[in-house]
C-alpha positions as CSV (number, residue, x, y, z in Angstrom):
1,X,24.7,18.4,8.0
2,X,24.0,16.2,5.3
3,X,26.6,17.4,2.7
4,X,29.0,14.7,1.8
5,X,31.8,13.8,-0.4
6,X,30.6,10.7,-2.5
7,X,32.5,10.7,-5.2
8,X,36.3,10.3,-5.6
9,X,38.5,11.7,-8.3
10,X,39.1,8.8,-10.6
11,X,35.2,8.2,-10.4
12,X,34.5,5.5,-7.9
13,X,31.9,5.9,-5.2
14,X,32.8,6.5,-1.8
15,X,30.5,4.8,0.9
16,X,28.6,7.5,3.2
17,X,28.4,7.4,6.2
18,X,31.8,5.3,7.1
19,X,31.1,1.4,8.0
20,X,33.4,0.4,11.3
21,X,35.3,-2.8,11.1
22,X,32.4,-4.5,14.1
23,X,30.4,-7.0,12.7
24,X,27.6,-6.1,14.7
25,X,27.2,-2.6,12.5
26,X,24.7,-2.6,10.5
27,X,26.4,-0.8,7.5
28,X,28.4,-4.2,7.8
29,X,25.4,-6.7,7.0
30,X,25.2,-8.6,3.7
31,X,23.2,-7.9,1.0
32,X,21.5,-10.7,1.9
33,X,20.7,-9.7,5.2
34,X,19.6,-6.3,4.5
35,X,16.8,-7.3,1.3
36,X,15.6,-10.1,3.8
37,X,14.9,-7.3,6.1
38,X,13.2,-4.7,4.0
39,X,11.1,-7.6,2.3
40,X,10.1,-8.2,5.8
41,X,9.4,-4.5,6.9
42,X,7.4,-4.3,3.2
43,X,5.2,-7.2,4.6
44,X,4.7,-6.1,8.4
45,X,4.2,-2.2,7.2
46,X,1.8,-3.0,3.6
47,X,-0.3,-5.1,6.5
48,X,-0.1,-2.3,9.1
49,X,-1.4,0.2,6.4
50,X,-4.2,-1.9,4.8
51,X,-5.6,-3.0,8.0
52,X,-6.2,1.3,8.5
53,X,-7.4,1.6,4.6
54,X,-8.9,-1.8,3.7
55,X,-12.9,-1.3,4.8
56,X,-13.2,1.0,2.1
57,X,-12.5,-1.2,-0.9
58,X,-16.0,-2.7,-0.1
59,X,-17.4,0.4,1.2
60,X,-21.2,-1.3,0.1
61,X,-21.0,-4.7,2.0
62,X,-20.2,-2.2,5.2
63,X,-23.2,-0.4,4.9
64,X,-25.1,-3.7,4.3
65,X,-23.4,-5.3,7.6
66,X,-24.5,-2.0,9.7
67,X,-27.4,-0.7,8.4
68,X,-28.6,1.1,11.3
69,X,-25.5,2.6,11.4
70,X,-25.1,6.3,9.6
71,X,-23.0,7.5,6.8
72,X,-21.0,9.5,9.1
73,X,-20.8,6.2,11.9
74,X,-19.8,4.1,8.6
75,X,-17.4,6.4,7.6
76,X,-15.8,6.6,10.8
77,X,-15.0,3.5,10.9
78,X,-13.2,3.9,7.9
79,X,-11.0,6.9,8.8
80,X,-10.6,6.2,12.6
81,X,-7.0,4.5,12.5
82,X,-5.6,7.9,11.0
83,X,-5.6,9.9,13.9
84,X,-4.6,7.2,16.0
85,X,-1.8,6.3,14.1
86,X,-0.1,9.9,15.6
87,X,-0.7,8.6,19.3
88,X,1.0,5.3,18.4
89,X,4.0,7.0,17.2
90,X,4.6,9.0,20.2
91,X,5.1,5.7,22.2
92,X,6.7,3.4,19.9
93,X,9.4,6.2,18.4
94,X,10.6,7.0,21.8
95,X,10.5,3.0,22.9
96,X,12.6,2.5,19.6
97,X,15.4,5.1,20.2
98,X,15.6,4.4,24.0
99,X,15.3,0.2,24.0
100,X,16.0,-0.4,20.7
101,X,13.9,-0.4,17.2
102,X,14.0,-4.3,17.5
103,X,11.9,-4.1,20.5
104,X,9.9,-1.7,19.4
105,X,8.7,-2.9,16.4
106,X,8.0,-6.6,17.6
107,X,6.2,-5.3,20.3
108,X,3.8,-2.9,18.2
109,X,3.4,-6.3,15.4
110,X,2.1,-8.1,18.7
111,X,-0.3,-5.1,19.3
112,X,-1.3,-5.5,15.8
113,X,-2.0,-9.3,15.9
114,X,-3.9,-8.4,18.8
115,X,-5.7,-6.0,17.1
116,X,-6.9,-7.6,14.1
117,X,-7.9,-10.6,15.9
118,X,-10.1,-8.6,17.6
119,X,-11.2,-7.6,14.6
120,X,-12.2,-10.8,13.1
121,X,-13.9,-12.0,16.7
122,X,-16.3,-8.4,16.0
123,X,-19.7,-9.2,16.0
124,X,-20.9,-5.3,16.7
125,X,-20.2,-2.0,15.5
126,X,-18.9,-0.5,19.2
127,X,-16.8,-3.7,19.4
128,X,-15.1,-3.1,15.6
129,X,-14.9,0.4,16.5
130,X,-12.6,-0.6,19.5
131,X,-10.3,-2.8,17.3
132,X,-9.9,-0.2,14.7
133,X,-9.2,2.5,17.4
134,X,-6.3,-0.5,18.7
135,X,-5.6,-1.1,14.8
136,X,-4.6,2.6,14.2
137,X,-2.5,2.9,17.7
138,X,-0.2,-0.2,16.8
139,X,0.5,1.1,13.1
140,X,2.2,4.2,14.9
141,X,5.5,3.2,13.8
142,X,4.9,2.3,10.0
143,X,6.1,5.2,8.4
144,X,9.1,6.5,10.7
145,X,10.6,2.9,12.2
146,X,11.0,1.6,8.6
147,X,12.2,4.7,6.7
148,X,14.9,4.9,9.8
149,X,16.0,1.1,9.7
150,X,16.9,1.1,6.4
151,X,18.9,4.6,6.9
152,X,20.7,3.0,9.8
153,X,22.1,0.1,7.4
154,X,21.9,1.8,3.9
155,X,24.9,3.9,2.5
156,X,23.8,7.4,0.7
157,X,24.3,6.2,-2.8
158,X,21.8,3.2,-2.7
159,X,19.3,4.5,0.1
160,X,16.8,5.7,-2.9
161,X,16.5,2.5,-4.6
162,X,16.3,0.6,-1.2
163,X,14.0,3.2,0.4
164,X,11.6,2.6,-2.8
165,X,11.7,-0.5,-2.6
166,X,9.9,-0.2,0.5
167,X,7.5,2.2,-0.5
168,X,6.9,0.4,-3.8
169,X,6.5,-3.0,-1.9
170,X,3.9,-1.1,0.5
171,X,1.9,0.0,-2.3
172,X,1.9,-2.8,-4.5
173,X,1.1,-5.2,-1.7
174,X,-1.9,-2.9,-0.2
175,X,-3.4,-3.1,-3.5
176,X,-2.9,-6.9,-3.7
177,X,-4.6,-7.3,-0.1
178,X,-7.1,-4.2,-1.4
179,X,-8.1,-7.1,-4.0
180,X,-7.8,-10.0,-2.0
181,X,-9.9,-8.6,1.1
182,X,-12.2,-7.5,-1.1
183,X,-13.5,-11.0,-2.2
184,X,-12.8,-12.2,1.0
185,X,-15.3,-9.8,2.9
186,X,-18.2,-10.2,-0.1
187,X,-17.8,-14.1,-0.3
188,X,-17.6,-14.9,3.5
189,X,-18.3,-11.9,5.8
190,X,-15.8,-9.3,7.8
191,X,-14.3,-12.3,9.9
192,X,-11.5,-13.5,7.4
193,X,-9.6,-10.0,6.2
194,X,-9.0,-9.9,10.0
195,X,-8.1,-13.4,10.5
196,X,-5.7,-13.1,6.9
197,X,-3.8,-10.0,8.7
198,X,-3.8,-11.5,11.9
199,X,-1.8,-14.7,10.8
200,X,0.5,-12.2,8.7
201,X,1.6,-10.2,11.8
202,X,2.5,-13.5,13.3
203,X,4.1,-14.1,10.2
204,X,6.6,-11.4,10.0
205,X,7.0,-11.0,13.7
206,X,8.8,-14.6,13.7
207,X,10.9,-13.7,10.1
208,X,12.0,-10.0,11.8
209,X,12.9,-12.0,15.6
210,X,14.9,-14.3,13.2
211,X,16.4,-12.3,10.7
212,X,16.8,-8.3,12.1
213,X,19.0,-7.7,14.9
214,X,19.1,-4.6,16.4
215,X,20.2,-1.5,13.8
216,X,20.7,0.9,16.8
217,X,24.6,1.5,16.6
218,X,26.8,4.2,17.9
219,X,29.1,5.1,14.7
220,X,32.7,6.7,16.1
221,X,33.0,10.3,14.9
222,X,36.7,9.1,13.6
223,X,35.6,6.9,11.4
224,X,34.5,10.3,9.2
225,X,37.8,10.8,8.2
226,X,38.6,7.9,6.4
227,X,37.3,7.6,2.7
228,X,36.4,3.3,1.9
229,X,34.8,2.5,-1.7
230,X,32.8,0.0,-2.4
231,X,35.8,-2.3,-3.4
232,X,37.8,-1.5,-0.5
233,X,34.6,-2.7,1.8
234,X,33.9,-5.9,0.4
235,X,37.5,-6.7,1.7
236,X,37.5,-5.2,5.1
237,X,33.9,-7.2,5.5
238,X,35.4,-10.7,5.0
239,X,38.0,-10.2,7.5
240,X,35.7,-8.6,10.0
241,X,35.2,-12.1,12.5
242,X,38.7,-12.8,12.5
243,X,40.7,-9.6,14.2
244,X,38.9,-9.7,17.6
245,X,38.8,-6.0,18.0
246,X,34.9,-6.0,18.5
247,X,32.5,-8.8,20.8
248,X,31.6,-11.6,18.4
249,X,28.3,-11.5,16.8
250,X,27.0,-14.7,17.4
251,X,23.3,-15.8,16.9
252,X,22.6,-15.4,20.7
253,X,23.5,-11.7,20.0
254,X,21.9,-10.9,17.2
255,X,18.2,-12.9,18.2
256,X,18.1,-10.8,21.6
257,X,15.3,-9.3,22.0
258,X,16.5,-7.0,25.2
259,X,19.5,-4.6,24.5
260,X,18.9,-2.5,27.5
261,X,18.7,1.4,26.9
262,X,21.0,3.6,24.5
263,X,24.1,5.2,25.8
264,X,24.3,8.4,26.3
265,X,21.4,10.9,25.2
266,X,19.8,7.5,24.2
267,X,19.1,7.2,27.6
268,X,16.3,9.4,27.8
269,X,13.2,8.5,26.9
270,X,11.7,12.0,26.6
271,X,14.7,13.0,24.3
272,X,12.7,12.5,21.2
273,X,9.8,15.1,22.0
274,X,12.5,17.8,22.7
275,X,13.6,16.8,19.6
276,X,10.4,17.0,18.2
277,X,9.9,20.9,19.6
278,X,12.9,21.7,18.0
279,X,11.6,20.1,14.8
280,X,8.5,21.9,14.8
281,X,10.0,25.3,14.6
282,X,11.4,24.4,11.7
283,X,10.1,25.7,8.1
284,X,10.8,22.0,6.1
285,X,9.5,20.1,8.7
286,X,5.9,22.0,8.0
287,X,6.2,21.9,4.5
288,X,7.0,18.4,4.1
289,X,4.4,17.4,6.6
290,X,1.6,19.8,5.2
291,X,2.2,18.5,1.5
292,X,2.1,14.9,3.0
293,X,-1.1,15.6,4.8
294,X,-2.8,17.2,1.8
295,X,-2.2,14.4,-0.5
296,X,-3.2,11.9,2.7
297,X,-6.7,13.9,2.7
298,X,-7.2,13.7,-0.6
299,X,-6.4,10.0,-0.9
300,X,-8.4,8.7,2.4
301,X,-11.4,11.2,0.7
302,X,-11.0,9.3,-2.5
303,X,-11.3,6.1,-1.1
304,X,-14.8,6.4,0.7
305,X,-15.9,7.3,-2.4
306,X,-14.9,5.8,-5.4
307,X,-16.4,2.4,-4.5
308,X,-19.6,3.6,-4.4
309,X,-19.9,4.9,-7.7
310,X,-17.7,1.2,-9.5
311,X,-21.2,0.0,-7.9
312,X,-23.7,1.9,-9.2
313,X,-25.4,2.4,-12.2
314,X,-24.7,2.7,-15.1
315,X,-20.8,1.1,-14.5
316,X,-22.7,-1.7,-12.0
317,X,-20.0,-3.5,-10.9
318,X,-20.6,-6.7,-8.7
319,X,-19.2,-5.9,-5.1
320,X,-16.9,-8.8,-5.7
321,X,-14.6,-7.0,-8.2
322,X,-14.4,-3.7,-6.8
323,X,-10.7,-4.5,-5.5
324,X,-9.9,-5.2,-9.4
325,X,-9.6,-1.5,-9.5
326,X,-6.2,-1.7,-7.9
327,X,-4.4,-4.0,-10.2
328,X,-3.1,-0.4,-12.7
329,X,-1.6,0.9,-9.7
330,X,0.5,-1.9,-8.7
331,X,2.0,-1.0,-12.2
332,X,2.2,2.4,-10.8
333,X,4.2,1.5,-7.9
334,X,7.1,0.2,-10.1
335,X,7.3,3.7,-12.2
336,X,7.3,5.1,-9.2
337,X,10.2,3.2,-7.9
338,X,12.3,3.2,-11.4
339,X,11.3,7.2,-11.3
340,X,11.9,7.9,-7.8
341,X,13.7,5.4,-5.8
342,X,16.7,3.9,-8.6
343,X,16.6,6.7,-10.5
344,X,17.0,9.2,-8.0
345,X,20.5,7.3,-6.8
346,X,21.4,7.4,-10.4
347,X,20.4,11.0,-10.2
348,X,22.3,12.1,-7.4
349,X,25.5,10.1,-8.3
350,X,25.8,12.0,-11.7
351,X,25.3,15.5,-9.8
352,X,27.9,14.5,-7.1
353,X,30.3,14.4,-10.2
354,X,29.2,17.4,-11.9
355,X,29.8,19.0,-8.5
356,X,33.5,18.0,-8.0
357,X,32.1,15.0,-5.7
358,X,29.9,16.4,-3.1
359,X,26.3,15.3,-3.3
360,X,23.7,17.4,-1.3
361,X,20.3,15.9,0.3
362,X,18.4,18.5,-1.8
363,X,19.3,17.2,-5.2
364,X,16.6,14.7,-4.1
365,X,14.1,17.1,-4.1
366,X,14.5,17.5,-7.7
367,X,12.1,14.5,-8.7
368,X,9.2,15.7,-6.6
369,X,7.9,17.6,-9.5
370,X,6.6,14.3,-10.6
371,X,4.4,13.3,-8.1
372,X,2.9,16.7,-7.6
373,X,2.3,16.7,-11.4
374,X,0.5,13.1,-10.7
375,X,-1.2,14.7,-7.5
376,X,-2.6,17.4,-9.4
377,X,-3.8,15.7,-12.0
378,X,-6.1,13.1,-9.9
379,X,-7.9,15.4,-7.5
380,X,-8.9,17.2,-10.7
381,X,-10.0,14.5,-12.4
382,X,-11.3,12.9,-9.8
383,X,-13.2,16.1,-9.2
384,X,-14.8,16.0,-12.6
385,X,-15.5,12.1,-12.6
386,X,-17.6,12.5,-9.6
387,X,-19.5,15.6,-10.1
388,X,-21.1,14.2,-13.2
389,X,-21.4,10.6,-11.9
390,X,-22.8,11.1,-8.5
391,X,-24.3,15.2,-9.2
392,X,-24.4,16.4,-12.5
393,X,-26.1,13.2,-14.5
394,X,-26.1,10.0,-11.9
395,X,-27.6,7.4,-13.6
396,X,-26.9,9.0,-17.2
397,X,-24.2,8.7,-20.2
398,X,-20.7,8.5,-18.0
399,X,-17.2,8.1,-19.2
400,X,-15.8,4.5,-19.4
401,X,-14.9,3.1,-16.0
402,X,-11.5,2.8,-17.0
403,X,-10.8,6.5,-16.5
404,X,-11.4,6.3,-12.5
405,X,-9.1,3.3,-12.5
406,X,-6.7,5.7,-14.1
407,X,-6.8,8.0,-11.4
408,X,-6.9,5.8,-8.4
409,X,-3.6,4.3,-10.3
410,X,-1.6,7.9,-10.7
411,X,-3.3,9.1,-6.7
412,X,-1.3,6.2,-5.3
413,X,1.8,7.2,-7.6
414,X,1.1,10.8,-6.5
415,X,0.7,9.8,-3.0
416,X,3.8,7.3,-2.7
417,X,5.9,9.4,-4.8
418,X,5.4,12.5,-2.2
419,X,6.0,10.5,0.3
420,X,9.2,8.7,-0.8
421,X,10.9,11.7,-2.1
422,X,10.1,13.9,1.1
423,X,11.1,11.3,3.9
424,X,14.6,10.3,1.8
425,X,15.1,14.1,1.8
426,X,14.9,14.2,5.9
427,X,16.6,11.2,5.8
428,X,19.8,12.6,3.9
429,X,19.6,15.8,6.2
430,X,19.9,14.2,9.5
431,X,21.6,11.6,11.8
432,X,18.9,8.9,12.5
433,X,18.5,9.6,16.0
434,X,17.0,12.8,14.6
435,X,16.0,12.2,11.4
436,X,13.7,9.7,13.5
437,X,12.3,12.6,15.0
438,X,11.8,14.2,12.3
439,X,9.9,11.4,9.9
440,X,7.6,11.4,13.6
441,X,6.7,15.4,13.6
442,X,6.3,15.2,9.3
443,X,3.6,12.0,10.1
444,X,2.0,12.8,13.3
445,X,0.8,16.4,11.6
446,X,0.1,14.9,8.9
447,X,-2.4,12.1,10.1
448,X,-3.9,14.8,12.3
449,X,-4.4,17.1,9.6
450,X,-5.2,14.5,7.1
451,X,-8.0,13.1,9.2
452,X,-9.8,16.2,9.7
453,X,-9.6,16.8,5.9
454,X,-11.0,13.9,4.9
455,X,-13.5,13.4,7.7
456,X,-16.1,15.7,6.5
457,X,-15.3,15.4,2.7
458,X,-18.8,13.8,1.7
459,X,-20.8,16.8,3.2
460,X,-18.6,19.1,1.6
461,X,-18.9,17.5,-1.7
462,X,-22.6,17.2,-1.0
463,X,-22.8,21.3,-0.4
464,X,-19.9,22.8,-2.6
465,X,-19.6,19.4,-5.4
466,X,-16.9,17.5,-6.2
467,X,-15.1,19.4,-8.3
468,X,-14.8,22.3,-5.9
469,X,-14.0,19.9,-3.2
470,X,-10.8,17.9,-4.7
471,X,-10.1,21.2,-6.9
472,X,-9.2,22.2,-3.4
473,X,-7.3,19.0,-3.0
474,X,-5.3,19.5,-5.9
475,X,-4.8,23.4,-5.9
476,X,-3.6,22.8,-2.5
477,X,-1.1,20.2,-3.5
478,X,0.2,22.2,-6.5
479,X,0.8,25.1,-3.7
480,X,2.9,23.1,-1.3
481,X,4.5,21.9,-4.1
482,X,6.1,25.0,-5.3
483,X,6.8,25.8,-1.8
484,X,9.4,23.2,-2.8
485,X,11.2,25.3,-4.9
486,X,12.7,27.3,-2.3
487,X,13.7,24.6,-0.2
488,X,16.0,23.2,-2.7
489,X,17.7,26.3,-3.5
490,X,18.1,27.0,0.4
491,X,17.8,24.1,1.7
492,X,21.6,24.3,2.8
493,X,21.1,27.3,4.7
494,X,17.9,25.9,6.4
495,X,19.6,22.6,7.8
């Protein structure tokens, strides 16, 4: 499974998997359509994601608005929406492949409006405990839901550079709303990130009822055998209103918000965690979800601490700018989208030709060296940063700020990168029914394992340094990464 002819004889590409002639199939949406919706899904899922991360880009005004509140109470309220995240998944997954993404994602936006407004109405630290706890449960289905939407209308040759465009757009816009928050919060109190990503969940929750129909369609198993280029499709979709062979797909249609449940297996809502035991005795599921939970760790470890030190002497930044320190790796989501998302089409069109047309999910895999180059790179020099800055001479001669800006640019590269490549990998490998299933075992072990890596990261540091600490990080993330190595050469044998 997975293996596919994508390239013909004379050279053109052929369009995996097989769009039917129904309107209502998603492989049969415009262009239009399709970049209207992962615009969308980059807004609702960059918002899902900074609402878990954002506290810590002003790490000091938090301490200042709790100060009776402990280090370990403070940072708990950073890292709290991790492990929640996992719990969230389990219920909005199986809602999604049983009723329908569509419902499923709207409904979990509507948690997260809920949530944030909660957030901004806080005036205690129990009370913005609660809505972070609610903040993590209704991001369950960022990762999974939007990796699997954009499989469901996305043929094999362009599902890199449309995949990264989605993981670019996340990264790029958490780092604008990092900035943003940031002098939001310091200027006028905790009230008005909240209220900023509460009116954005209403925001996108109105453009995806408008704009996304349901992607939840049964391809016929016939439809394998026939071989349509790209050429040959742009005809077939001009004439697909006119023959009458499928219901019409009428606005009334496509707005509904209540498909009913799937047919067959569909039908069962507990399908998914049988899946999901399946999945978990499986050896790529494990290392693609311990490599993601590694780089997770280390990047939710970096983040309670690297504010801190922009802040103190002798770098004494004013709390206002700390956000600034994202503006390099917005640059770094666009390598990582020319290096991993378009390139890695490009990349796997060239070997499909070199291997008399059949492209394999793991020639995917070959680009990951890149990120865990990148991954390696920051722990370590994160590691050394720190140790002098905060241990070794605080207060002293440091390096020029600009180095820890470098870092946090390439850990976001490292950590998107990882990411990307890993979940387009068990993308390619499966059906989306279970590729879903997958993407939901890879991210509920790796928010479990992530959170209790980067829970207890500042007393660790405190005891072993920071060096040692995010050495560990990094040696960790250069091991999982050479674990690759095998999994490309039998990956085959593994699916």
């Amino acid at each position: 499974l997975g293996t596919a002819h994508l390239i013909k004889d004379d050279g053109r590409i052929i369009l995996v998997p097989t769009p039917s002639r129904d309107p209502a199939d998603p492989l049969n949406w415009s262009p239009l359509r399709k970049w209207t919706i992962i615009v969308l899904l980059v807004i609702w899922s960059s918002t899902a994601l900074s609402v878990q991360n954002f506290l810590a880009n002003f790490l000091p005004s938090v301490y200042k608005r709790f100060p009776d509140a402990t280090t370990n109470q403070v940072n708990l309220l950073l890292t709290i929406s991790t492990p929640l995240v996992a719990p969230g998944e389990l219920i909005f997954v199986p809602l999604a492949l049983t009723y329908g993404r569509r419902f499923s994602l709207l409904l979990s936006i509507i948690l997260l409006l809920a949530s944030t407004a909660w957030g901004a109405c806080s005036t205690s630290y129990g009370s913005l405990l609660g809505a972070r706890i609610l903040e993590g449960f209704a991001g369950g289905p960022t990762d999974a839901m939007g990796f699997t939407i954009i499989q469901e209308f996305s043929f094999v040759h362009e599902r890199g550079r449309m995949l990264g465009v989605l993981m670019m757009g996340q990264l790029a816009l958490q780092l604008i709303f990092a900035i943003v928050t940031n002098y939001m919060a310091v200027s006028t109190g905790f009230k008005w990130p909240f209220a900023l990503f509460s009116c954005i969940s209403a925001g996108t929750f109105i453009g995806l009822f408008i704009f996304m129909p349901e992607t939840r369609y049964e391809q016929r198993s016939e439809q394998d055998d026939i071989e349509i280029t790209l050429k040959e499709h742009t005809a077939i979709r001009k004439e697909l209103n006119s023959t009458g062979e499928f219901p019409h797909f009428g606005l009334k249609r496509q707005m509904s918000l209540w498909v009913g449940k799937g047919s067959g297996p569909d039908r069962d809502f507990f399908l998914i965690f049988r899946h999901m035991g399946t999945m978990l005795l499986h050896p790529v599921i494990w290392w693609s979800a311990l490599l993601n939970a590694v780089i997770t760790g280390a990047l939710i470890a970096f983040t309670t601490i690297y504010a801190e030190m922009l802040v103190a002497p002798p770098w004494s930044w004013p709390a206002t700018n700390v956000g600034l320190v994202n503006i390099g790796a917005i640059a770094a989501a666009l390598v990582n989208w020319i290096l991993l998302g378009w390139g890695n089409d490009k990349l796997i069109v060239y070997l499909a030709k070199r291997n008399k047309g059949v492209s394999a999910p793991e020639h995917r895999l070959l680009l990951l060296s890149i990120p865990i180059a990148t991954g390696l790179a920051a722990n370590v020099g994160f590691g050394v940063i720190a140790q002098r800055y905060l241990i070794t001479d605080p207060g002293g001669s440091q390096p020029h700020w600009f180095g820890l800006a470098f870092i946090l640019a390439i850990f976001y590269m490292a950590f998107g990168g990882i990411l990307e490549v890993t979940y387009t990998y068990l993308a390619s490998m499966t059906e989306p029914s279970h590729s879903l299933a997958a993407m939901t075992t890879v991210s509920v072990i790796r928010d479990m394992i992530s959170f209790g890596m980067s829970y207890g990261v500042n007393n660790f540091a405190v005891k072993c340094g920071y060096l040692t600490s995010f050495g560990v990080y990094g040696m960790l993330v250069a091991v999982f990464g050479v674990m690759g190595v095998p999994v490309y050469f039998y990956g085959k044998v593994l699916r």
